[in-house]
N, C-alpha and C positions, 0 to 999 in steps of 0.2 A: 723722414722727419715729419710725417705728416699728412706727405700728398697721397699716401696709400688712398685715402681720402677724399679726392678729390672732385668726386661724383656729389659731396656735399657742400663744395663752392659755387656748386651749381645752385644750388637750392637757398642758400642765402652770400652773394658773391662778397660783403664787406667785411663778413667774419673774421677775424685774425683764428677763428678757431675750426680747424679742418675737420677732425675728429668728434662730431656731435655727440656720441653718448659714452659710456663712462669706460668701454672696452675699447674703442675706438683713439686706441696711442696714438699723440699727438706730440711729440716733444719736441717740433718749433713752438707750438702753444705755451707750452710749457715753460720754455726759454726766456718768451714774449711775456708770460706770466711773472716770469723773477725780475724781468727788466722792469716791467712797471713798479713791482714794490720797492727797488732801487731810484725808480724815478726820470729811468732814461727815455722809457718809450709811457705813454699814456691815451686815454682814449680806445683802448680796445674794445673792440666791438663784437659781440657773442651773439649766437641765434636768438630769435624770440622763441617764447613755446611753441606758439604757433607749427612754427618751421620743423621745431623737436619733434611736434607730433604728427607732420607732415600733412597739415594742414594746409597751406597757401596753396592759391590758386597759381596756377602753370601758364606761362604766356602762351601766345598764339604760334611764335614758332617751334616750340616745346613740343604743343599738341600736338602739332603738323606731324614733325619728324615720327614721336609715337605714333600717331595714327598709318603713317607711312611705313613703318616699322610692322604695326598688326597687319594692315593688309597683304604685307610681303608672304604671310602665311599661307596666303590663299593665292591659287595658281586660276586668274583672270583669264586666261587663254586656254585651257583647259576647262574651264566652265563656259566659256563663248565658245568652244568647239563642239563640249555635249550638249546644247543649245542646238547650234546651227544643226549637225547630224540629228538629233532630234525632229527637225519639221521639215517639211515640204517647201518647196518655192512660195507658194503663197502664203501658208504660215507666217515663215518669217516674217514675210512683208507687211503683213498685220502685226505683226507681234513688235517690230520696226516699229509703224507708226504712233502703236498706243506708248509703248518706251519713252517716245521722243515727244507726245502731248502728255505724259503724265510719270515721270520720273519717280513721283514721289510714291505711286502706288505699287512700284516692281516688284516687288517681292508676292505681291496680291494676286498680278499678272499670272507670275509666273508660275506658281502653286494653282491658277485656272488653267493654264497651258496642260499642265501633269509635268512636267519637264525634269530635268536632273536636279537635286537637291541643291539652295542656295544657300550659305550661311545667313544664319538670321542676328538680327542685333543681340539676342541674347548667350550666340554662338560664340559672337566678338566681345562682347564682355567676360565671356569665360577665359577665355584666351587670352583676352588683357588683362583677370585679374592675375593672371600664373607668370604674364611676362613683366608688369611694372608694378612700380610699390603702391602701397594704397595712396590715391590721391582725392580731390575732389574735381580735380579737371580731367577720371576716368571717363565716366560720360561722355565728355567732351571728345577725348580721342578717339571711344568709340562709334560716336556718328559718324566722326570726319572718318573714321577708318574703313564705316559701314559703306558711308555714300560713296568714300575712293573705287571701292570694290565695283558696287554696282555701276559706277560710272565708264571704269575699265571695262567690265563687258560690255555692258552697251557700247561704246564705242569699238571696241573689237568686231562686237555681231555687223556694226554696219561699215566695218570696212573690209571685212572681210567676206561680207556677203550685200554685194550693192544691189 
């Protein structure tokens, strides 16, 4: 009756209407539709465009879970293993410290290392755009999904090589 749909309560939750576009069968809406012209129920509340066009921005746990969701793609423990195998004892341990004074340049690092290929920001946005709808909070999930990644290896590489 509706809930097929229910991936679009999400996206605006006050809706009385589950089914946002015009193929999208909704016939509690529909029900709800005849009761108001009867006068029993009133006040129904329908998406904005905005929402139609999947516009609105995504809250912070939203992102989270997506971004949690992309990085799931990528095997953190298998890129901290061809890493570690990769260098020498003292390597690492250079390669350790600069990680942990400068987070933000890793990807910089590690293409100076020569080391095994790291997915780059523009890797996870391809990835993100084939797994979620278009948004404007992609971006958004993409960094946090970028920085999850890099943050699992690094901490990987340093506990599994102290």
């Amino acid at each position: 009756m509706g809930e097929g749909w229910h991936n679009n309560h999400h996206a605006f939750q006050s809706s009385a209407r589950q089914g946002f576009r015009w193929w999208e069968i909704d016939s509690t809406y529909y029900i709800l539709r005849a009761l108001s012209w009867l006068g029993l129920v009133w006040d129904l509340k329908t998406p904005p465009e905005r929402v139609l066009r999947n516009e609105q921005r995504l809250g912070a746990r939203v992102i989270a879970r997506a971004a949690e969701q992309l990085v799931a793609h990528y095997n953190s423990e298998r890129i901290a293993l061809a890493i570690a195998s990769g260098l020498n004892g003292p390597e690492l341990t250079a390669l350790r410290e600069k990680l942990l004074r400068s987070h933000h340049r890793t990807n910089e690092l590690m293409a100076a290392l020569h080391l095994p290929h790291m997915p780059s920001r523009d890797e996870f946005l391809a990835d993100a755009s084939t797994m979620f709808a278009r948004s404007p909070s992609l971006d958004e999930i993409v960094d946090q999904a970028h920085q999850l990644l890099l943050a699992s290896v690094r901490m990987r590489l340093a506990v599994s090589h102290p």
